[in-house]
N, C-alpha and C positions, 0 to 999 in steps of 0.2 A: 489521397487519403488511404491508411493503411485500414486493409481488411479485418475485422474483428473478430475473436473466439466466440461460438457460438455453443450452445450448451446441448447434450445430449446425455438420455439417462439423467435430467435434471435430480428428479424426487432421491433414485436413490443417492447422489452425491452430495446433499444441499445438506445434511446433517455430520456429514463426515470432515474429518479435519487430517494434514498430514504429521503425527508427531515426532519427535525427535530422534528415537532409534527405528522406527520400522521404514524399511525397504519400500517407497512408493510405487505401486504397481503401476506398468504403462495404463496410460487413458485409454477410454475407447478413441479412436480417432473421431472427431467434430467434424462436421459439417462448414465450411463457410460461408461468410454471406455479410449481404453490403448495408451496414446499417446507418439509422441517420447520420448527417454531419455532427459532427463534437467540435467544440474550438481546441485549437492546437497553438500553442506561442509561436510567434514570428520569427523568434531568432533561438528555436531547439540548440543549433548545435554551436554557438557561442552562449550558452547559459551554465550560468554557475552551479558548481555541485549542489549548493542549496535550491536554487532556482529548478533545478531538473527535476527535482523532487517536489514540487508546492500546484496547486492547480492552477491553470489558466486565470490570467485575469480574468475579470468576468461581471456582467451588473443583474448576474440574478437574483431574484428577489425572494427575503426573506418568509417560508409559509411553513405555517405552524403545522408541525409534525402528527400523523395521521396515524389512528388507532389507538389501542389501549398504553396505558403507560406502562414502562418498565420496572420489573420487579426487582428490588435490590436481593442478591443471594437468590435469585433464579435466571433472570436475563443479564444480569452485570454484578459485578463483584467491584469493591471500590478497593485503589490502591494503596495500600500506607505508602504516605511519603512519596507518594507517586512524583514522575516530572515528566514533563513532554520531551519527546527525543528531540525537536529543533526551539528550544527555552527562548527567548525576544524576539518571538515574529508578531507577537500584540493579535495574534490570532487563536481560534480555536483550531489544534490539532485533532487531525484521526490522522494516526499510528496503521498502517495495516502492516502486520508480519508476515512474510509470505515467501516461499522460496522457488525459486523455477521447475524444479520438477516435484514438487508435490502436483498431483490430477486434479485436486479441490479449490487448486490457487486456479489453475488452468480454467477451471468450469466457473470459478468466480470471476473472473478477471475482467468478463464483458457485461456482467452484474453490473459490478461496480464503476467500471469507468462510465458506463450509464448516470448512472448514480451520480459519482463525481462532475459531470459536466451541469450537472447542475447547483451545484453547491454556492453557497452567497459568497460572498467575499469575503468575509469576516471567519471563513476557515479554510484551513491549510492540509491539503492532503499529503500525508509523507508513507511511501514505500519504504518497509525495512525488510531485507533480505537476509533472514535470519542464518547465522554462521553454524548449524547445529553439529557440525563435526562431518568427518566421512563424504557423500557426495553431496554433501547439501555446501560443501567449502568452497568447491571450482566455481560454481555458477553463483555465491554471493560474492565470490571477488571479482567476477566477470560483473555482477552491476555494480559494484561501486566504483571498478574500474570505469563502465561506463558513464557512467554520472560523474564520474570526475572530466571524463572527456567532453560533456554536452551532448553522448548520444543515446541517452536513455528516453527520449522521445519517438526516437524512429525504433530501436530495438526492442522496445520493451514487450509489446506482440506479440515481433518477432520473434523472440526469444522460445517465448509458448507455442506457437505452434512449430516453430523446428524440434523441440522437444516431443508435442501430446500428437500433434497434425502429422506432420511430413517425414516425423522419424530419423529428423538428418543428424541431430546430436543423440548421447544414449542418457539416458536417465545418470546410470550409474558408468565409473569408468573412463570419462570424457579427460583426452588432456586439455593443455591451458593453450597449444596449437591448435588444435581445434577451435577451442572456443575463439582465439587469435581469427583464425578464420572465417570464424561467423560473422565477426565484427570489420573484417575488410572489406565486406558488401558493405557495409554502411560509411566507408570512409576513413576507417580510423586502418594505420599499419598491423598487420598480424604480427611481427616482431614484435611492434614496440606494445602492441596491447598483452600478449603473454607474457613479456616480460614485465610490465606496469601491472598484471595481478599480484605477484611476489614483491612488492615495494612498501616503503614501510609506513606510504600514506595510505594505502589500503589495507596493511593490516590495522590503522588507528581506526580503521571506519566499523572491519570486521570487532575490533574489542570494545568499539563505541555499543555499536548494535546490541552483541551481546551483554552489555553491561544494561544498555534497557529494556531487554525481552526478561532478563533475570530483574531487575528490579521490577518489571510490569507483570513478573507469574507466566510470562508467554510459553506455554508449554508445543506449541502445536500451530500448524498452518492451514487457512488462513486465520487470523487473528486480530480484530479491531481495540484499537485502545483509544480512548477519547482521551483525549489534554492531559496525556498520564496518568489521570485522576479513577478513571473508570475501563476496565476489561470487558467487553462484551462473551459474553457463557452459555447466552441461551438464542431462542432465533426456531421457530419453526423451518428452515430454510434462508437460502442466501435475501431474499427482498426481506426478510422478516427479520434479519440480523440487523438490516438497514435501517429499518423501522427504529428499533432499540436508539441505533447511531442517531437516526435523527431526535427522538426525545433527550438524549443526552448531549448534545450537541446545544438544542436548546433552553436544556436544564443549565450549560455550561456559561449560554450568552447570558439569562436572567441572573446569572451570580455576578456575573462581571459587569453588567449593565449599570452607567453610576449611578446612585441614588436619586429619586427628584428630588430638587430643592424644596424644604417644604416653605410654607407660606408665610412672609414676614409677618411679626406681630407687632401691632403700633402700640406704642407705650405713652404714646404726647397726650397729654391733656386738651 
């Protein structure tokens, strides 16, 4: 079981986000540490690019979302026209936007897969690694490279803490060797994964992406988008951002929920 990011300097990071031109400052370095079991799929590294990205099977049970309800034009903003970035999965999506060296994705990251491991079945969790230009480019073609390979299950940690923890990649400045590198511990060729960042099925992923962070308003990282439909904006902190996801989550089942049939009316004599 991989070790998980653990949060330091919570309070002040929980309200900050990484946005699109500024410089991410390195993290404080975190602490690790061994936390419950999460389930993990059986077969990570023959799983499909969509499969890499969705949560665990799983038979957790649906429980009504806790605390006060969310405020539209305070805690969430709705999308015109919005669409779920992975459209016929018959689920409910959340969207998270996130990129490898933003610090806020980092100190979120064990939030949420918390979070995630619990999620019912009937929703779909999908990572988008937002393409923002500049250094935010290397390390999103480094995951959809990985997710196209089936090993975004073992790396995805990884990733964050050789970034925020261990210091072994650099924020800013990283080549695609490198990154080729990182990913040879986990099995895949360093050749052939630097040269599969520059391919022209990774960049359909990076203009996918960015074609839904711009239709979903994604200004910034981290970023929750529920079923396309709804941007999460407010959030006392990261459990509080969740809070939001779950009443919208189940704002989202009651709308798709079929109608009941109402009650035959007899007309015979």
């Amino acid at each position: 079981m991989t070790s998980r990011l653990t949060l330091i300097l919570f309070t002040a990071l929980t309200l900050a986000a990484c946005g699109k031109q500024e410089a991410p400052a390195p993290a404080a370095p975190v602490a690790e540490t061994t936390p419950a079991a999460t389930p993990t799929p059986a077969a990570t590294e023959a799983a499909t690019p969509a499969a890499a990205t969705e949560s665990a099977p799983n038979n957790n049970p649906i429980v009504p979302p806790q605390g006060p309800a969310p405020v539209l034009g305070t805690d969430y903003v709705e999308i015109a026209g919005g669409q779920p970035f992975q459209p016929g999965t018959g689920k409910i999506e959340v969207a998270e936007a996130f990129g490898y060296t933003c610090p806020h994705c980092a100190s979120f990251e064990p939030v949420v897969t918390a979070w995630k491991a619990k999620l019912p079945a009937d929703v779909n969790f999908v990572p988008v690694a937002a393409p923002f230009g500049g250094y935010w480019m290397p390390y999103a073609k480094a995951y959809y490279t990985a997710e196209g390979m089936g090993l975004v299950g073992k790396t995805h940690d990884a990733m964050f803490r050789a970034i925020h923890i261990e210091r072994t990649l650099p924020v800013q400045g990283v080549t695609d060797e490198q990154i080729g590198a990182f990913y040879a511990k986990y099995g895949a060729d360093a050749k052939a994964f630097a040269s599969t960042m520059s391919s022209f099925a990774v960049a359909g992923k990076l203009k996918r992406a960015e074609q839904f962070l711009v239709r979903s308003g994604v200004e910034g990282t981290p970023t929750l988008v529920i079923n396309g439909k709804y941007r999460i904006t407010g959030g006392q902190g990261f459990e509080d951002v969740l809070r939001i996801a779950d009443h919208l989550i189940a704002q989202e089942r009651a709308t798709s929920a079929p109608a009941a049939a109402a009650p035959a009316t007899g007309t015979g004599g």
